[in-house]
C-alpha positions as CSV (number, residue, x, y, z in Angstrom):
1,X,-29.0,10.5,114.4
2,X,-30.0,10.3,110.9
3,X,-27.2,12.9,109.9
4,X,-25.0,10.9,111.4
5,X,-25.9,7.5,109.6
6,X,-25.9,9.7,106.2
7,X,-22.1,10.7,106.7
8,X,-21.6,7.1,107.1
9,X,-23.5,6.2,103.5
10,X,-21.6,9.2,102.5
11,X,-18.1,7.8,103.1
12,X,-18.7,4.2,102.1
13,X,-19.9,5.6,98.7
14,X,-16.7,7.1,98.4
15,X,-14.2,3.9,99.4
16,X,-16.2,2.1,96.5
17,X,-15.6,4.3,94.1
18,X,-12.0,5.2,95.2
19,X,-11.5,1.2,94.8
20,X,-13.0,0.9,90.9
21,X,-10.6,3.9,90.3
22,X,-7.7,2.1,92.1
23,X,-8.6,-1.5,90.4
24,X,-11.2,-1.6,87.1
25,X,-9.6,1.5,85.5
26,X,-6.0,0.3,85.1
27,X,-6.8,-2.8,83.1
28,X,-9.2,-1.1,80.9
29,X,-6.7,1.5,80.1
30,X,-4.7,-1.5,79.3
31,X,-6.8,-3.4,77.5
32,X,-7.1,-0.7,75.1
33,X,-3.6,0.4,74.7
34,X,-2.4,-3.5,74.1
35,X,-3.0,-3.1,70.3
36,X,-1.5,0.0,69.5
37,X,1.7,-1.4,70.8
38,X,1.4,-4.5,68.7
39,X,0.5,-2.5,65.4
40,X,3.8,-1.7,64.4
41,X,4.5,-5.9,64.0
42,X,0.9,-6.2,61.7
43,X,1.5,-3.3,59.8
44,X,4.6,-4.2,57.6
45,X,3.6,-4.9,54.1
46,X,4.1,-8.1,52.5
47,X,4.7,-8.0,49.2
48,X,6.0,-10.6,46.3
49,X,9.1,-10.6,44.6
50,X,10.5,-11.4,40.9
51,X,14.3,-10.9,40.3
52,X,14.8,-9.3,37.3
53,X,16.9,-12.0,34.2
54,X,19.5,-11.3,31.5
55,X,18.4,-12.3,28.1
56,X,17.8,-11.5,24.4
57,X,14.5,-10.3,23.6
58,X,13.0,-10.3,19.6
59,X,11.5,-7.1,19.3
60,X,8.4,-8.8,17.4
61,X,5.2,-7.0,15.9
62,X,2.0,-8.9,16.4
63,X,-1.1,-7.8,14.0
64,X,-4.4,-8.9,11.8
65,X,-3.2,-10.1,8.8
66,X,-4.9,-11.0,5.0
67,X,-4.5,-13.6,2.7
68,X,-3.8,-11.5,-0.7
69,X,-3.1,-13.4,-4.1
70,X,0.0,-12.6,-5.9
71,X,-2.3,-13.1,-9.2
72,X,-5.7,-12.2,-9.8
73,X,-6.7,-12.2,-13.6
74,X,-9.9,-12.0,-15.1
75,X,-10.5,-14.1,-18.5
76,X,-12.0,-11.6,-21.4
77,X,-12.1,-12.1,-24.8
78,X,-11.2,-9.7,-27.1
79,X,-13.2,-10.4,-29.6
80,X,-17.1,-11.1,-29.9
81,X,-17.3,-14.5,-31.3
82,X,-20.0,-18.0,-30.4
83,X,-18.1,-20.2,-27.5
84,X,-17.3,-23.4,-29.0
85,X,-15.7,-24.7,-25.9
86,X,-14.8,-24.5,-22.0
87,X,-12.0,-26.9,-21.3
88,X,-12.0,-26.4,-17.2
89,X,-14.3,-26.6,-14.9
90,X,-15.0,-24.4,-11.8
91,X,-12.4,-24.5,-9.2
92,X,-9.9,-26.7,-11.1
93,X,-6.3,-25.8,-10.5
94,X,-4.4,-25.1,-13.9
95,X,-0.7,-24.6,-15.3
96,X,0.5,-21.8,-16.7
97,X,-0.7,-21.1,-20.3
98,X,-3.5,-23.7,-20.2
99,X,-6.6,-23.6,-22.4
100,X,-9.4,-22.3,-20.8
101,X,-12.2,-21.7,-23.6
102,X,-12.1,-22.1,-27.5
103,X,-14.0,-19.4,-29.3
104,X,-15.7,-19.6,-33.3
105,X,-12.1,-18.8,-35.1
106,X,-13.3,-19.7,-39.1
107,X,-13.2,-15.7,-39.9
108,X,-9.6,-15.9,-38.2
109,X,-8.3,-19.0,-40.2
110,X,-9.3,-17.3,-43.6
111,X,-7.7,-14.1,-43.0
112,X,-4.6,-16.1,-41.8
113,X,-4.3,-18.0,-45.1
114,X,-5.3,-15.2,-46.9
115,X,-2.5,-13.5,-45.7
116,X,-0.3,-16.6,-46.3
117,X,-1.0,-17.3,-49.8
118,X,0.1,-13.5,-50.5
119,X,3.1,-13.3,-49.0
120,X,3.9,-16.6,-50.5
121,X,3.1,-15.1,-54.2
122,X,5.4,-12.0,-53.8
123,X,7.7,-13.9,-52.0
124,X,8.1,-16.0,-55.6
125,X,7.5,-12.6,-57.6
126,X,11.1,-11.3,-55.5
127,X,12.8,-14.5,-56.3
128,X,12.2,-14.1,-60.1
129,X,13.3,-10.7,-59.7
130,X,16.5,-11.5,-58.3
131,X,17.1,-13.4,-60.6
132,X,16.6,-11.4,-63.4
133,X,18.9,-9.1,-61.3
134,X,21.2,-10.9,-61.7
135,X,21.1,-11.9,-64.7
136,X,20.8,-8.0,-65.9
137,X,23.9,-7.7,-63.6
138,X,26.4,-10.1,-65.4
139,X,24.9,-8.4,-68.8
140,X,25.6,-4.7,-67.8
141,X,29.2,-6.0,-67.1
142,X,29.8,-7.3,-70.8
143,X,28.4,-4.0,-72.1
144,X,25.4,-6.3,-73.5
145,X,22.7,-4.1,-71.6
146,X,23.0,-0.3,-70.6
147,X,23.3,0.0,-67.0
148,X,20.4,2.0,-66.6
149,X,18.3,-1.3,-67.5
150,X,20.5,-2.9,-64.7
151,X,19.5,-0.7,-62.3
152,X,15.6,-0.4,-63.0
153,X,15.5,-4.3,-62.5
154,X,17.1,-3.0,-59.3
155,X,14.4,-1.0,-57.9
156,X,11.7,-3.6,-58.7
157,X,13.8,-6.1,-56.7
158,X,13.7,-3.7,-53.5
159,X,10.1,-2.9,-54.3
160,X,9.2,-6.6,-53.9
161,X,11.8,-6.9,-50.9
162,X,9.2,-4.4,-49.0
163,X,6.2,-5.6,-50.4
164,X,6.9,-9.1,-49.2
165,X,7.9,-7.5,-45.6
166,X,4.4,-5.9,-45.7
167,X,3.4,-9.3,-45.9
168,X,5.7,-11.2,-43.4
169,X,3.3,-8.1,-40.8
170,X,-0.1,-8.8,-42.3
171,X,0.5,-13.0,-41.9
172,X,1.5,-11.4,-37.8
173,X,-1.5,-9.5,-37.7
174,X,-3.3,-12.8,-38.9
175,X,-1.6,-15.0,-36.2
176,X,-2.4,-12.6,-33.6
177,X,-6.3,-12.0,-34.0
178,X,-6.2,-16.2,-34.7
179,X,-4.5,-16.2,-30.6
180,X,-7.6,-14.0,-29.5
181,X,-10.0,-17.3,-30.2
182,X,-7.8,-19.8,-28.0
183,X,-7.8,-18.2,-24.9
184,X,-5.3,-19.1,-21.9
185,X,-4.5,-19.4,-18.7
186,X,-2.1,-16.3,-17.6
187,X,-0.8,-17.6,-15.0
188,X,-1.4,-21.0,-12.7
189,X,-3.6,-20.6,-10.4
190,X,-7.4,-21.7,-9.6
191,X,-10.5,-20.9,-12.0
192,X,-12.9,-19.5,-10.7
193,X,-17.0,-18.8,-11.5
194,X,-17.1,-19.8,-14.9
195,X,-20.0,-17.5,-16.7
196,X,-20.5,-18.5,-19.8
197,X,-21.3,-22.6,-21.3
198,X,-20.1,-23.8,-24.7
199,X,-22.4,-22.0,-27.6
200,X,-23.3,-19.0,-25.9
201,X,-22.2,-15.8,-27.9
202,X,-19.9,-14.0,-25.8
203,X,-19.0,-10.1,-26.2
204,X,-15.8,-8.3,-26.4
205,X,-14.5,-7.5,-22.7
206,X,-16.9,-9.7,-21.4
207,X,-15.8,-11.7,-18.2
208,X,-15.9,-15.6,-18.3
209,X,-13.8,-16.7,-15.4
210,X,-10.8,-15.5,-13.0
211,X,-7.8,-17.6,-12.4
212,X,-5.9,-16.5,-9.0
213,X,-3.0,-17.6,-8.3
214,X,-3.0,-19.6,-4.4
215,X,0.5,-21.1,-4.6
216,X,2.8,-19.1,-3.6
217,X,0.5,-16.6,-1.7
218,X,0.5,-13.8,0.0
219,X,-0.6,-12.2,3.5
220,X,-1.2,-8.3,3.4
221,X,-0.8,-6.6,7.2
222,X,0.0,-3.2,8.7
223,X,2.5,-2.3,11.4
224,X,2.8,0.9,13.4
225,X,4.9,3.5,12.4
226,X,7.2,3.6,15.7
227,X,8.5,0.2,14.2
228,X,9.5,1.4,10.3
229,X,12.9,2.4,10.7
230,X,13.6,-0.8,12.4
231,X,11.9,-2.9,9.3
232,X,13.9,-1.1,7.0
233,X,17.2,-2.0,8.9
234,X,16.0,-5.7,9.4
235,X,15.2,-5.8,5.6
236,X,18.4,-4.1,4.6
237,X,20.4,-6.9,6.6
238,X,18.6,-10.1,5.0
239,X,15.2,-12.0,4.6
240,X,12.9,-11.2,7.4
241,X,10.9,-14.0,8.8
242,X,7.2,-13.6,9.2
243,X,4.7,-16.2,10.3
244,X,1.2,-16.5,10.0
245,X,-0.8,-18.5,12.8
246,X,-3.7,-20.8,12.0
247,X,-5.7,-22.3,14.5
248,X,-3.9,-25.3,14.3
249,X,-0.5,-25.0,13.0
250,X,2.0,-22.2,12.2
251,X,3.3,-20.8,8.8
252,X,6.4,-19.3,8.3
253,X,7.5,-17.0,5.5
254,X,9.5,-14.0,4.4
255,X,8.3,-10.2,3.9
256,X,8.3,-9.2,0.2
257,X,7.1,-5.8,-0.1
258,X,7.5,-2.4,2.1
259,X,4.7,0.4,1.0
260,X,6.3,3.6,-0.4
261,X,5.1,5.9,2.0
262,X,2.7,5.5,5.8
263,X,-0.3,6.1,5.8
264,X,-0.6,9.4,7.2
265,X,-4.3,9.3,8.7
266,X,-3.7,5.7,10.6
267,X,-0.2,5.9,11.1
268,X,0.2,2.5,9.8
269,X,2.6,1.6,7.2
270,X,1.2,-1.4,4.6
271,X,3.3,-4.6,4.3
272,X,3.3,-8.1,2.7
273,X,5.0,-11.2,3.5
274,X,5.0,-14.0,1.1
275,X,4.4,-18.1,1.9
276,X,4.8,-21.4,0.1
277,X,1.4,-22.6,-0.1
278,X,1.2,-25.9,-1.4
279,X,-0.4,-27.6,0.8
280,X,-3.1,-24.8,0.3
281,X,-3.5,-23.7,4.1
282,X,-4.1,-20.5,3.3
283,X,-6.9,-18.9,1.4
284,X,-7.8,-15.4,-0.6
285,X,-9.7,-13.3,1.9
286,X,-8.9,-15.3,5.1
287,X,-7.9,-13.1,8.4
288,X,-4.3,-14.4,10.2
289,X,-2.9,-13.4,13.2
290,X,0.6,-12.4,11.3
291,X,4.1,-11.9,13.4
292,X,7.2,-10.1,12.5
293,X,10.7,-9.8,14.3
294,X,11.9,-6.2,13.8
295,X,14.9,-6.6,15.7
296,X,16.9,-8.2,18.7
297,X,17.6,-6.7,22.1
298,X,21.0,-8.3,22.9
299,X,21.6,-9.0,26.7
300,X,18.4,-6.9,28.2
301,X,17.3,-7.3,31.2
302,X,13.7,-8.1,31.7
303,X,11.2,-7.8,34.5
304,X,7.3,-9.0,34.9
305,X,4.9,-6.5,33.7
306,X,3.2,-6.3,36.7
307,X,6.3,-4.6,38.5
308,X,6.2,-2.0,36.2
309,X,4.7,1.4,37.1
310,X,3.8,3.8,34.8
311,X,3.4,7.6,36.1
312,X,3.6,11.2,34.2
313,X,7.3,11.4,34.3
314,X,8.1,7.8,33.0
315,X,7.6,4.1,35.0
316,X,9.5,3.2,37.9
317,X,9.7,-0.5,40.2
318,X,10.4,-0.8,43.6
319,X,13.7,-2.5,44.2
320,X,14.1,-4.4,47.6
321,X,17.9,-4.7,48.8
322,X,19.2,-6.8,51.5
323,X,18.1,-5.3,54.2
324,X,14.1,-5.5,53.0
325,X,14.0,-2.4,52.1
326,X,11.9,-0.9,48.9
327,X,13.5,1.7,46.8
328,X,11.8,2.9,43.7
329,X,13.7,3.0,40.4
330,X,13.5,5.0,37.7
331,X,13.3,2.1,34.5
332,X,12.4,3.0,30.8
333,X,10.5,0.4,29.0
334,X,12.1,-0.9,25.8
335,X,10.0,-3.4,24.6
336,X,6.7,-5.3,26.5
337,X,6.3,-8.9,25.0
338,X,3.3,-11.1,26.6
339,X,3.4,-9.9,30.1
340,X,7.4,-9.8,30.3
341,X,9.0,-6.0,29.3
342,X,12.7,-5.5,29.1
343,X,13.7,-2.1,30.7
344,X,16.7,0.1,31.0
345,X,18.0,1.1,34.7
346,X,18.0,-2.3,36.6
347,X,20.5,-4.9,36.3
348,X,20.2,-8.5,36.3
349,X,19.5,-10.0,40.1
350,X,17.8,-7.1,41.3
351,X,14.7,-8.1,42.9
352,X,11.4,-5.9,42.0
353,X,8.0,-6.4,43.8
354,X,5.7,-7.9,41.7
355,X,2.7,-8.2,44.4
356,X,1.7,-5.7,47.4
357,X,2.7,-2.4,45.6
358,X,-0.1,-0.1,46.6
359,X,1.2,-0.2,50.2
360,X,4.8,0.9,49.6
361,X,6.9,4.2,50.5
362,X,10.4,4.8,49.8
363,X,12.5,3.2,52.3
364,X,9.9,1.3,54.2
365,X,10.7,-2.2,55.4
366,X,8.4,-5.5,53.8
367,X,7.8,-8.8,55.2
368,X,8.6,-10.9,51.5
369,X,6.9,-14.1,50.3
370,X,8.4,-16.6,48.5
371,X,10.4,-15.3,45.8
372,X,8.3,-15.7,42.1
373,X,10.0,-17.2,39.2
374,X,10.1,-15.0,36.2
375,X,8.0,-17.4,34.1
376,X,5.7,-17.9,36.9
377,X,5.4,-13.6,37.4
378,X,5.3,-13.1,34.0
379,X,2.2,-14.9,33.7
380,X,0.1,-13.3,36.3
381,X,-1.7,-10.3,35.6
């Protein structure tokens, strides 16, 4: 009896589990296989598209710049004499040739008429000479003198001639060492420290002031060496425009001098550019951000930065073509300007991915966003 109501537990065991086989199992295995078969849906990328523009690009050189002076000139005296005399004061703009400082010049203005007053006798002692020149001259001709006597007054005429030039360099001399005592402005410009105050003695080679020159002025920069031979050809075809920023306005001048040779240790090559500076925005020793057009890429075709990918062998975009399929291209990068580049191997229309790139394999289909203008790409990072 109890073997027999066993056999029935038994069985009735086994209908319940035949049921949870027949029933539960199916929708689990269902349950779990849903998602797989809706991956393939999720898993296409999106990405972001820029189409690539037509345009021409300036091929411009961006770098720290200097404010250099075209004139720097330190005042010395040549002599060692009292100061009788400073005409300008500290920082006063002067002209050209202006008097700066007067120096004790008494010694000077003796020698000077010293040197006068003989030239002035031998210049009368040649006079009477050539006159009794001629004089001995017209008598030699009547056969009244011998013309030996003619020709001794001669000589003493010529003798007198040099004398008197000796003279005409000593009165020179004279002038020059009286010059040393005004001293002047070389150049225009602005005076700097002056050292010295009137009745001080002041030595030989001793300094007493600079005057450097602010108007027109110059900014000193550096540019790599990949961009020479395009300076030289840019230089060789006319003035090249360079401008200097300030924080709040731009300056624009023209380059003026190309170093000799680059410097082999920085690979640099040293350049200036030179600006009209009368409203004296720029000073000696101030830093400028300085930029210079080399050249001008005709009809390139440029693409955001940000498509740009740059591997051993050279950089490469994805294309996308009608279809939504990504391709990658082969570009080479000509020139990167802000966060725009134009590139060789894509042609204008083309549309590169811009956003979603990490996801990408050759030939796999995207899901695009709304298409990104090139101003708009350009400026993301």
């Amino acid at each position: 009896m109890k073997t027999r109501r066993l056999l029935t537990l038994l069985a009735l065991a086994g209908v319940v589990a035949a049921s949870y086989m027949l029933l539960v199992r199916p929708q689990a295995a269902q349950a779990v296989t849903a998602p797989a078969a809706a991956a393939p849906r999720g898993g296409v990328p999106l990405v972001r598209l820029a189409a690539a523009e037509q345009r021409d690009v300036a091929v411009e050189v961006e770098v720290n710049g200097t404010v250099v002076p075209l004139n720097s000139v330190e005042i010395r005296p040549h002599v060692t004499r009292q100061l009788t005399q400073v005409h300008v004061k500290e920082g006063q703009f002067v002209a050209a040739n202006a008097l700066l400082f007067s120096l004790d010049d008494r010694v000077e203005r003796a020698a000077l008429d010293r040197a006068q007053a003989q030239l002035a006798r031998d210049q009368a002692v040649l006079a009477d000479l050539e006159r009794q020149y001629r004089r001995s001259s017209e008598l030699s001709s009547q056969k009244f003198i011998s013309a030996s006597a003619a020709d001794g007054v001669q000589t003493q005429v010529e003798s007198q001639r040099a004398l008197v030039k000796a003279d005409l360099a000593a009165v020179r001399s004279a002038q020059v060492d009286l010059s040393y005592t005004a001293i002047r402005a070389p150049s225009a410009g602005r005076v700097g420290v002056v050292n010295v105050y009137a009745g001080s003695l002041v030595q030989a080679n001793a300094v007493l002031a600079s005057v450097t020159q602010i108007d027109p002025i110059a900014v000193s920069f550096a540019i790599p060496e990949k961009g020479v031979a395009a300076l030289l050809g840019a230089a060789k075809s006319g003035p090249v425009a360079v401008s200097a920023a300030l924080p709040d306005a731009v300056l624009t001048g023209r380059l003026s001098f190309i170093d000799s040779s680059v410097d082999a240790v920085a690979g640099v090559i040293r350049v200036k550019a030179q600006f009209d500076n009368t409203g004296t925005r720029l000073w000696p020793g101030q830093y400028v951000q300085t930029r210079i057009t080399l050249s001008r890429l005709h009809g390139a075709v440029v693409v955001p930065l940000a498509a740009i990918i740059t591997q051993g062998d050279g950089a490469l975009v994805y294309v996308v073509d009608e279809q939504q399929s990504v391709r990658p291209r082969k570009v080479r990068l000509l020139h990167a300007f802000g966060n725009l580049a134009a590139v060789d191997g894509l042609m204008a229309g083309e549309r590169v991915v811009i956003e979603g790139k990490q996801n990408l394999r050759p030939g796999v289909k995207v899901n695009v966003g709304k298409d990104a203008l090139l101003a708009d790409a350009g400026s993301r990072p």
